[in-house]
C-alpha positions as CSV (number, residue, x, y, z in Angstrom):
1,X,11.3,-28.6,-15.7
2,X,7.8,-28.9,-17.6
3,X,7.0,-26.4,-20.3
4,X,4.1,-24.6,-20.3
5,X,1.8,-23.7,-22.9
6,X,-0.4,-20.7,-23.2
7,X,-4.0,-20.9,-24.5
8,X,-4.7,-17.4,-25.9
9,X,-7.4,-15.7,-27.8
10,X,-7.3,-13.6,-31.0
11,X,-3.8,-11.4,-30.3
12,X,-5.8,-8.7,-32.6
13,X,-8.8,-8.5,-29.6
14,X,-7.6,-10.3,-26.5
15,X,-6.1,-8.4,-24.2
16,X,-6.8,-10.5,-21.2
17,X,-4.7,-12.8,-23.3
18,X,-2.0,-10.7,-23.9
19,X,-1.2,-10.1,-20.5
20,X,-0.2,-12.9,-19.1
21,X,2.2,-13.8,-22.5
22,X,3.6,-10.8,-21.9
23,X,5.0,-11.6,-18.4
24,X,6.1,-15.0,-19.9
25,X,8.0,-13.7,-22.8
26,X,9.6,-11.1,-20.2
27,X,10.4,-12.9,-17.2
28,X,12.7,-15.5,-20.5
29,X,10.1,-18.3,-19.6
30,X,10.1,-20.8,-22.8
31,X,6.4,-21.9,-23.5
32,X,4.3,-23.0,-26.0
33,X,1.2,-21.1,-27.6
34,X,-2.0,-22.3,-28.3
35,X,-4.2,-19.8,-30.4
36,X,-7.8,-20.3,-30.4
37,X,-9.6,-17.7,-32.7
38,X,-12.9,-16.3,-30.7
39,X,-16.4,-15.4,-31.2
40,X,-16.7,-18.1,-34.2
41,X,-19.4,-20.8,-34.2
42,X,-16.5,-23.1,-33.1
43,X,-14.8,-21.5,-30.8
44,X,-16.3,-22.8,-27.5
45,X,-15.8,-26.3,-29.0
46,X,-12.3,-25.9,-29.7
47,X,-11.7,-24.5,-26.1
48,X,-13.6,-27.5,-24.2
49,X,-10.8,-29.6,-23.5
50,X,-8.5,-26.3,-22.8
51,X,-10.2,-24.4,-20.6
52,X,-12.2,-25.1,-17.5
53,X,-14.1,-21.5,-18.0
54,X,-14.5,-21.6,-21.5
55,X,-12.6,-18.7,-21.9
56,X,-9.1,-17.9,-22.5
57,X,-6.0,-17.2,-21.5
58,X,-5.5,-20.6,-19.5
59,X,-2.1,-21.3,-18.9
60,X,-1.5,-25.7,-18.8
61,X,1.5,-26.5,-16.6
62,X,1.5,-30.8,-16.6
63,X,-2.1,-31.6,-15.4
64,X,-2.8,-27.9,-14.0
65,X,-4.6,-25.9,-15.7
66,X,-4.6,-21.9,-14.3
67,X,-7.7,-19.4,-15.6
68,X,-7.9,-16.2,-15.4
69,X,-4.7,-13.5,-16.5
70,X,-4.0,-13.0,-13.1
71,X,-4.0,-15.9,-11.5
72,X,-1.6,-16.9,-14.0
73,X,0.5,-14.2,-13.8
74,X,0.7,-14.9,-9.9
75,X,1.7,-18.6,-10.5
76,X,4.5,-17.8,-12.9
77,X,5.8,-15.2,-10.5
78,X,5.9,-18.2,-8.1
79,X,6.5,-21.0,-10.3
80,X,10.0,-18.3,-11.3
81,X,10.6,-16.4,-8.2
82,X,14.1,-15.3,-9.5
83,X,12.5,-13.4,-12.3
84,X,11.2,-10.9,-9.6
85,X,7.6,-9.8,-11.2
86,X,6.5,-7.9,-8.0
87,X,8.6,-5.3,-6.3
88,X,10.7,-6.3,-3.2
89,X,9.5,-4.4,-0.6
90,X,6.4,-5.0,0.7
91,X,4.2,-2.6,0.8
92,X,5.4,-1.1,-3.2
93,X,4.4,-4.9,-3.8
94,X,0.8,-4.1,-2.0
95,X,0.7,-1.2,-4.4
96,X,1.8,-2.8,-7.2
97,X,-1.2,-5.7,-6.6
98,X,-3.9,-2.8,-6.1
99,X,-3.2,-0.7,-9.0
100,X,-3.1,-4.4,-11.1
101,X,-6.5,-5.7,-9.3
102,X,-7.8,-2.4,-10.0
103,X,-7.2,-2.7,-13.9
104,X,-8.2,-6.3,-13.6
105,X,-11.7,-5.3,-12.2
106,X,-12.4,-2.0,-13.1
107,X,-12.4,0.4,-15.5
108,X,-15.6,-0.8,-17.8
109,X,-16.5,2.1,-19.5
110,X,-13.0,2.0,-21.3
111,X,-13.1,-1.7,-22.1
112,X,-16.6,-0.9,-23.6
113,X,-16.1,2.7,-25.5
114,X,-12.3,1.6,-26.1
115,X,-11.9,-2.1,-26.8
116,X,-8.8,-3.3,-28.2
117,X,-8.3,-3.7,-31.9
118,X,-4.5,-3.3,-32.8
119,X,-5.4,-3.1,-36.7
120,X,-7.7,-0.5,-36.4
121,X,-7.1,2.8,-36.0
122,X,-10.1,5.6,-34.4
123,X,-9.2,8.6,-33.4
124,X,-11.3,10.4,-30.9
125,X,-14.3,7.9,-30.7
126,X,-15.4,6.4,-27.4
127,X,-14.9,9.1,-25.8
128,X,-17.7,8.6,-23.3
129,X,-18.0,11.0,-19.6
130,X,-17.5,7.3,-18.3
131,X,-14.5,6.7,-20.4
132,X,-12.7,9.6,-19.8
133,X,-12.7,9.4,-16.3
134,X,-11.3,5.8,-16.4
135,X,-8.7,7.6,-18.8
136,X,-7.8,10.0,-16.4
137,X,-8.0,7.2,-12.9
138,X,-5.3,5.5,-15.6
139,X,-3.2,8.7,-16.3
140,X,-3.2,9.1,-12.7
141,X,-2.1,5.8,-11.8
142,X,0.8,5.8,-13.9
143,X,2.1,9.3,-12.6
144,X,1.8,8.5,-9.1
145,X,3.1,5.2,-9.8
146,X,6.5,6.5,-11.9
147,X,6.8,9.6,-9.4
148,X,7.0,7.6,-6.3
149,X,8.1,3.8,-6.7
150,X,9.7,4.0,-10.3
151,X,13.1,5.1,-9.1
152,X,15.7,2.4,-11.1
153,X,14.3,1.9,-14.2
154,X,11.1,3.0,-16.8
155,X,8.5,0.8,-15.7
156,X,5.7,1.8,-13.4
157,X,7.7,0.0,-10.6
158,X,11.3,0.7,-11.9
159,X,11.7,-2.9,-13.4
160,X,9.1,-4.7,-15.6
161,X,6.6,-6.5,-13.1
162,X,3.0,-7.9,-13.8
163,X,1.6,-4.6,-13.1
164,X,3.2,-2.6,-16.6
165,X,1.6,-6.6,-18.1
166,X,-1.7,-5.6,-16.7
167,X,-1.7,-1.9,-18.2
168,X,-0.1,-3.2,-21.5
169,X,-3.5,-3.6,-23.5
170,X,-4.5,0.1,-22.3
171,X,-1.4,1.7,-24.0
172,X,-2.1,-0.2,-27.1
173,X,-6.0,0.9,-27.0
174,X,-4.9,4.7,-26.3
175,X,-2.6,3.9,-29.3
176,X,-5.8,2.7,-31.4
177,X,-8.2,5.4,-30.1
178,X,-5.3,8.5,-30.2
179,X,-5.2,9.4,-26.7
180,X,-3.1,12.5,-26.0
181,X,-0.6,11.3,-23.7
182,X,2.1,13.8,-22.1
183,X,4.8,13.8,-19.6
184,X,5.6,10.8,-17.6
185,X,2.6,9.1,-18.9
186,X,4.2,9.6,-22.6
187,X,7.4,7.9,-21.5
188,X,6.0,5.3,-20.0
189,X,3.7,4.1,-22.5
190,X,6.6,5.0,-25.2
191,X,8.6,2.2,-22.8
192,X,6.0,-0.4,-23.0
193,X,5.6,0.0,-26.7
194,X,9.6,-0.1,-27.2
195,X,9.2,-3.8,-25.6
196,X,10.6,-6.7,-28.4
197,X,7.9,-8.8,-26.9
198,X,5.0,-6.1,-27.0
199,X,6.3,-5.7,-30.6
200,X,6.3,-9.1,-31.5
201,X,2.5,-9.4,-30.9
202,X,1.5,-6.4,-32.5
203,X,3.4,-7.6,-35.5
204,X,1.6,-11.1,-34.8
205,X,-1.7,-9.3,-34.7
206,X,-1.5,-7.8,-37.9
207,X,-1.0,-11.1,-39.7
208,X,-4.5,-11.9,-38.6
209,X,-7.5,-12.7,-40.6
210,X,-10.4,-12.6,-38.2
211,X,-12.7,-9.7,-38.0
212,X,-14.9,-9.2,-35.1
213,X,-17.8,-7.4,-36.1
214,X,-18.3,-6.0,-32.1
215,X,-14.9,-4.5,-31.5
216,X,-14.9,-3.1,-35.6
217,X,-17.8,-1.1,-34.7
218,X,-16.1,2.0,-35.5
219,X,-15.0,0.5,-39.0
């Protein structure tokens, strides 16, 4: 079987990129990395010949090249069906897509107030009207989510599935920006955060040299 390689973004900033990694490194899938530092004067040279859109992640399987974090995610859930990265039943798998499409599409005002910096640390800024209702849509996910379909395990589905990969970046941002968590939301961003894998690219992310003057703004 091929291996893949994963083009990815700055692990400090990118948290489009650190989605679709994430479901790699959990689902035991062996790839290759490809880290392309952003927002420098040569960064959309570097990506050319890597990524159709210019942007990253874009996973290369052979020839194929898949854009966009879910898109990937979807083709290594079908590329490694025994890894199981959506729920079996079918309609906690429609949930499990809506609640992911929703964080892949939504929520703006916390991706602008609250973007992801894993080296900084900013307690109780961004917290826009706008922000804090995408907090609490969030909060609200993840209790409905553990309370009725997370029977079997700690994840928002009970096992790890794309969806907790989707919602990783917004436990590490609520980690930078010191949201008060309690209850089920607690544990389950305490069970993301316990991940080796999720560890493994904060640790990475530290090692960085970059800075990004537009998500340092509170610096």
């Amino acid at each position: 079987m091929r291996k893949l390689t994963l083009v990815i973004g700055n692990k400090n900033y990118s948290s489009w990129s650190l989605r679709p990694w994430l479901v790699l490194r959990q689902a035991g899938v062996d790839f290759d990395e490809i880290r392309v530092p952003l927002y420098r004067p040569d960064s959309a040279a570097a990506l050319a010949p890597l990524s159709p859109s210019g942007l990253v992640p874009v996973l290369h399987d052979g020839d194929l090249k898949v854009w966009d974090s879910l898109a990937i995610c979807e083709y290594i859930n079908e590329r490694f069906p025994d890894c199981r990265l959506w729920p079996d039943d079918m309609a906690v798998r429609a949930i499990a897509r809506a609640v992911s499409a929703e964080m892949h599409s939504g929520f703006i005002a916390l991706r602008s107030a609250m973007s992801m910096n894993l080296r900084g640390y900013y307690p109780d800024e961004g917290r826009t009207p706008e922000c804090v209702s995408d907090i609490d849509r969030i909060l609200a996910i993840w209790t409905e989510c553990r309370q009725r379909y997370g029977v079997g395990g700690d994840f928002l589905f009970g096992r790890f599935s794309i969806a907790d990969a989707m919602y990783a970046p917004v436990v590490l941002r609520f980690q930078t920006y010191a949201v008060p968590l309690e209850g089920s939301a607690r544990a389950y961003a305490d069970t993301l955060l316990a991940l080796p894998a999720l560890q493994e690219w904060i640790e990475a992310s530290q090692g960085e040299t970059e800075h990004v003057e537009m998500f340092d703004v509170y610096d």
